[in-house]
ROKOL-956005 format. One record per residue: x, y, z of N, C-alpha, C, O in turn; residue in one letter. Coordinates in nm, 2 decimals, decimal comma, m for minus. Atoms other than C-alpha are relative to their C-alpha. Layout:
# ROKOL-956005
npx_npy_npz_capx_capy_capz_cpx_cpy_cpz_opx_opy_opz_residu
X_Y_Z_X_Y_Z_X_Y_Z_X_Y_Z_A
...
***
This chain:
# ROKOL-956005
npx_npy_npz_capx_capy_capz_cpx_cpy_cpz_opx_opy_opz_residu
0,14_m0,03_0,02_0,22_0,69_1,19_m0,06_m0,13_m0,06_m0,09_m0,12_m0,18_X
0,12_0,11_0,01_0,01_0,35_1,19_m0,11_0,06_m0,03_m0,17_0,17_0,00_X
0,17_0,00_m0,04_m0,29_0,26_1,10_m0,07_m0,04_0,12_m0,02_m0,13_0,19_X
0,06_0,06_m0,09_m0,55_0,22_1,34_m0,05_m0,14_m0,02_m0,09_m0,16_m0,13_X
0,02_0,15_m0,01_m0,63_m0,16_1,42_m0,13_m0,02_m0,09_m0,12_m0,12_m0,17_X
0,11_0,03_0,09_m1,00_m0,13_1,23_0,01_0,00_m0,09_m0,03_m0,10_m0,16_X
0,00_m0,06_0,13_m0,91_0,05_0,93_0,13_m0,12_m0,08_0,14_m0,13_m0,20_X
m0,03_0,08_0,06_m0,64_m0,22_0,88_m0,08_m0,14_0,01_m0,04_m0,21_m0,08_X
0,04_0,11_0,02_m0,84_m0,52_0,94_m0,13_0,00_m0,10_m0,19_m0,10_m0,14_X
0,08_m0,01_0,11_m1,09_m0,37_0,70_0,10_0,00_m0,13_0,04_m0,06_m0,22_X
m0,10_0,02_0,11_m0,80_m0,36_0,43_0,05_m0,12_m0,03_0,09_m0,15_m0,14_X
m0,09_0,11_0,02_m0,65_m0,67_0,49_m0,15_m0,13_m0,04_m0,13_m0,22_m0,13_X
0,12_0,08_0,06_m1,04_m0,87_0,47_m0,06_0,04_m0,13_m0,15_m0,02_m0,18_X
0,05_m0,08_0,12_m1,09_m0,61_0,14_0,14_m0,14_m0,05_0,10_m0,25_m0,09_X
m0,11_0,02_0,13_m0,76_m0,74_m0,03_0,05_m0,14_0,04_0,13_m0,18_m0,05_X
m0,04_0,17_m0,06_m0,69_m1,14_0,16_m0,04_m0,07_m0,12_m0,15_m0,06_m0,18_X
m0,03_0,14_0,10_m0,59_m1,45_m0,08_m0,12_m0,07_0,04_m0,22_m0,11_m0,03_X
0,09_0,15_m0,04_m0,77_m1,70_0,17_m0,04_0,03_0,13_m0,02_0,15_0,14_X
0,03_m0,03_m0,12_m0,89_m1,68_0,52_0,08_0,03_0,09_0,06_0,12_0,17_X
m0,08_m0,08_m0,15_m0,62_m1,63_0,75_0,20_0,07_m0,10_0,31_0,08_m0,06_X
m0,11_m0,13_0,05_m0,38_m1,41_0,50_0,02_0,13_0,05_m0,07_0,21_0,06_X
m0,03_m0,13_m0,05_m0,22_m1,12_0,65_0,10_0,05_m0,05_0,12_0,16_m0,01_X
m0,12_m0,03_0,07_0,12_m1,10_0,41_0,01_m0,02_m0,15_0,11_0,00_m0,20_X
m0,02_0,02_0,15_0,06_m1,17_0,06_0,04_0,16_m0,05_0,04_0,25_0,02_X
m0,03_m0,12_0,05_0,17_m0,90_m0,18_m0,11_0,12_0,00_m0,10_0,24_0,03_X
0,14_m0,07_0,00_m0,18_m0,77_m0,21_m0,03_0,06_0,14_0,00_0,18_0,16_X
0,00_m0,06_m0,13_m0,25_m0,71_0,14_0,11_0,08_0,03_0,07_0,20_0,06_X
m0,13_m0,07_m0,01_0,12_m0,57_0,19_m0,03_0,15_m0,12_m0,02_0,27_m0,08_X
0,01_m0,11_0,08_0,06_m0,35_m0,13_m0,10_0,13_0,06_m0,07_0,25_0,06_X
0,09_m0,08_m0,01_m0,29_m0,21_0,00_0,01_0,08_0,09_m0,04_0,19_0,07_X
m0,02_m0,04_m0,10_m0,18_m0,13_0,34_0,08_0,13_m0,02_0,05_0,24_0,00_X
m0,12_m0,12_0,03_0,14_0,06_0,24_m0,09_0,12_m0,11_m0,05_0,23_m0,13_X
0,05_m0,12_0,09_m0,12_0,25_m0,03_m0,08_0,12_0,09_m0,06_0,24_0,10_X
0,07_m0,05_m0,12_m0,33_0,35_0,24_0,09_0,07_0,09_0,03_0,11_0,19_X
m0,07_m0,05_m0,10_m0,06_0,49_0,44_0,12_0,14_m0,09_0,19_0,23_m0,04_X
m0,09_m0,10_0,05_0,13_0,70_0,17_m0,12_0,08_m0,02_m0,11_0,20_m0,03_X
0,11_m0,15_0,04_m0,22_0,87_0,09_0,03_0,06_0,09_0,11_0,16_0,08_X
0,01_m0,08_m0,12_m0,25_0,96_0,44_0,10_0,08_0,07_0,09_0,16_0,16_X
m0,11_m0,09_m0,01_0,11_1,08_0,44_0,00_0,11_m0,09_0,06_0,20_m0,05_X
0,00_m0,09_0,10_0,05_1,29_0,13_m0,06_0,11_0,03_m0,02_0,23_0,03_X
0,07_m0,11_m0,07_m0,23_1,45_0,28_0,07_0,08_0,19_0,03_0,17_0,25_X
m0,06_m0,08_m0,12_m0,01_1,52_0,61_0,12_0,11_m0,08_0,14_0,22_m0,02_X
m0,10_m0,11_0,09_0,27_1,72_0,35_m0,09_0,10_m0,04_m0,04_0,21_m0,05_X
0,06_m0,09_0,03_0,00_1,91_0,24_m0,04_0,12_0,13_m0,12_0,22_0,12_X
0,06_m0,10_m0,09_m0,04_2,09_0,58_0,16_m0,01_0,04_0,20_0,11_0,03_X
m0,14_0,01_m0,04_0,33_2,01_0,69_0,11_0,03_m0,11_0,16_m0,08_m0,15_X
m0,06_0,05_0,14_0,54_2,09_0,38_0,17_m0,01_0,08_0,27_m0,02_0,01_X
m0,19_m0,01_m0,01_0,91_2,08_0,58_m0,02_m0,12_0,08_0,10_m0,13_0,12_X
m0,04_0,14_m0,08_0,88_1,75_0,77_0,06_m0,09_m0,10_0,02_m0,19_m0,15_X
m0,11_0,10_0,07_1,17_1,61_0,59_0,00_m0,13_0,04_0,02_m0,21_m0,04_X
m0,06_0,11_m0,04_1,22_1,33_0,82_m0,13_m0,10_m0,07_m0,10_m0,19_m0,14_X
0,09_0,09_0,02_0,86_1,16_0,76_m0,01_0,01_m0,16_m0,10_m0,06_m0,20_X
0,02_m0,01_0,10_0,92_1,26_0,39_0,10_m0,11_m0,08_0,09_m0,16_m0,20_X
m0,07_0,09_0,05_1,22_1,01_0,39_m0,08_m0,12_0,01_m0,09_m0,20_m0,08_X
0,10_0,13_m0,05_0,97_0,73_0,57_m0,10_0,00_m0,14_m0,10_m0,10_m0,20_X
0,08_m0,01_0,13_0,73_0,85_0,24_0,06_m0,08_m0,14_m0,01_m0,16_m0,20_X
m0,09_0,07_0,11_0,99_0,74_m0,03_0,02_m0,13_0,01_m0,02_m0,20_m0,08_X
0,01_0,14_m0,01_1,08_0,42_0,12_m0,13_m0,10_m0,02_m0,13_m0,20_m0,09_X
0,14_0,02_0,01_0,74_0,34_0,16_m0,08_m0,01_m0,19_m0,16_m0,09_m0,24_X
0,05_0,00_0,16_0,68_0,42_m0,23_0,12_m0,10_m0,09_0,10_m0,13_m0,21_X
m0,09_0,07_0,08_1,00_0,21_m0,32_m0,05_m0,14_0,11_m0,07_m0,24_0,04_X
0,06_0,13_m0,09_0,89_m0,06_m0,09_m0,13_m0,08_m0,09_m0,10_m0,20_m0,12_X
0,09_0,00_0,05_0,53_m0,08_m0,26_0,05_m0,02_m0,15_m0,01_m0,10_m0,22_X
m0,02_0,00_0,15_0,68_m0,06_m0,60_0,06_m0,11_m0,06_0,04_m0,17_m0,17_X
m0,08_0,17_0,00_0,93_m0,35_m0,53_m0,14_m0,16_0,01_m0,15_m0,28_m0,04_X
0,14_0,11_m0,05_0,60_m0,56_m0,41_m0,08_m0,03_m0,11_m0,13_m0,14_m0,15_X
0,05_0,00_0,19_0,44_m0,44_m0,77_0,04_m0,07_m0,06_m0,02_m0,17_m0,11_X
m0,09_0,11_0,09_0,70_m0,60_m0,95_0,00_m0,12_0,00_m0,04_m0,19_m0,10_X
0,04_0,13_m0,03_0,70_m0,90_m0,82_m0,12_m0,07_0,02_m0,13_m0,20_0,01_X
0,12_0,09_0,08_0,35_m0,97_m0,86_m0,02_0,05_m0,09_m0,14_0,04_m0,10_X
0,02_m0,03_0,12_0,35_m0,83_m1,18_0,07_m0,19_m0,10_0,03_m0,27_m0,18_X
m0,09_0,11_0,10_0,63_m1,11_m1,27_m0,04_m0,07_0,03_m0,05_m0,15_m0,06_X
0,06_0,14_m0,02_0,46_m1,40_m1,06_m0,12_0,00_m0,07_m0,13_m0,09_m0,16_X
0,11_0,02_0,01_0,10_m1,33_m1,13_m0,06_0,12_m0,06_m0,10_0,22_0,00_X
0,01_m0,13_0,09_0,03_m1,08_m1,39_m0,19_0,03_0,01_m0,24_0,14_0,00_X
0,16_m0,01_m0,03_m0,38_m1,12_m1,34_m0,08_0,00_0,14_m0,20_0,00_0,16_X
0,01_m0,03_m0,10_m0,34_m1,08_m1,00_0,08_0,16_m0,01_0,01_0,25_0,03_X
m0,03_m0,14_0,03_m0,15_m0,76_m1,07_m0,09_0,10_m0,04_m0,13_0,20_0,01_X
0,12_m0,06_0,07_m0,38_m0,65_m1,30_m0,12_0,05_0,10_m0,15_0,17_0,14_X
0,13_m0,05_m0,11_m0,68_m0,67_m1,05_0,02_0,09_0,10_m0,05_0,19_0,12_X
m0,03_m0,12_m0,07_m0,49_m0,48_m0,77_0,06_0,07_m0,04_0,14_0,10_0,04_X
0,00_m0,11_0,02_m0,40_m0,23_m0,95_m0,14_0,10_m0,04_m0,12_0,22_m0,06_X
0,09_m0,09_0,06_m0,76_m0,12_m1,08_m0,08_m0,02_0,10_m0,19_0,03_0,09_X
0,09_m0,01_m0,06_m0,90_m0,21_m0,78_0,05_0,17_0,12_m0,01_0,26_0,18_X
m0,07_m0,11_m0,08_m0,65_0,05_m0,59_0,01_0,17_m0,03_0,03_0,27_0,04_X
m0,03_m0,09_0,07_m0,65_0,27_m0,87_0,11_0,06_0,00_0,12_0,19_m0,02_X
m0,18_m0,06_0,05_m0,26_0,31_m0,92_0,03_m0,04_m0,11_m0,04_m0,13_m0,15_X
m0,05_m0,01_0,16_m0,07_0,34_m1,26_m0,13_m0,04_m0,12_m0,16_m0,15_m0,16_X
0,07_m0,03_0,06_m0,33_0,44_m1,47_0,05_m0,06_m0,14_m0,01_m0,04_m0,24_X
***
C-alpha cells in the first residue's frame, strides 16, 4: 500500500534538505509517518489483517531506527521533525 505519486511529492518538498533531496532521514521519516497513519486507520476497519500488521511494525522499527540516528547526528534537526510531525510528545 503506497503512496500516491502527489501526496508523496508534497511530503518530500514539505520535509527536503536542499533541492533535489529525496533520502535524507527527514524525508525518509515523514513518508514512513504518513504511511503508518494510513495503516492505522486501515486496522481500524480491518482488525485481523495480520499480515499488513507485520508490514506496520517494521515500518515503526524502521522509522524509529531513522529517529535515532538523527537524534545522534543532528539533535536540532531532530528536534524540528519531530514537532513538526507531531511524534513523541
Amino acid at each position: 500500500m503506497a503512496l500516491a505519486g502527489e501526496a508523496k511529492l508534497n511530503i518530500i518538498s514539505k520535509f527536503r534538505v536542499h533541492k533535489t533531496d529525496t533520502g535524507s532521514p527527514e524525508v525518509q521519516v515523514a513518508i514512513l509517518s504518513r504511511r503508518i497513519a494510513e495503516l492505522t486507520e486501515h486496522f481500524k476497519t480491518h482488525k485481523k489483517d495480520h499480515h499488513s500488521r507485520r508490514g506496520l511494525l517494521l515500518m515503526v522499527q524502521r522509522r524509529r531506527s531513522l529517529l535515532g540516528y538523527l537524534r545522534s547526528r543532528s539533535p536540532e534537526r531532530y528536534k524540528t521533525l519531530i514537532t513538526s510531525l507531531g511524534i513523541r510528545h
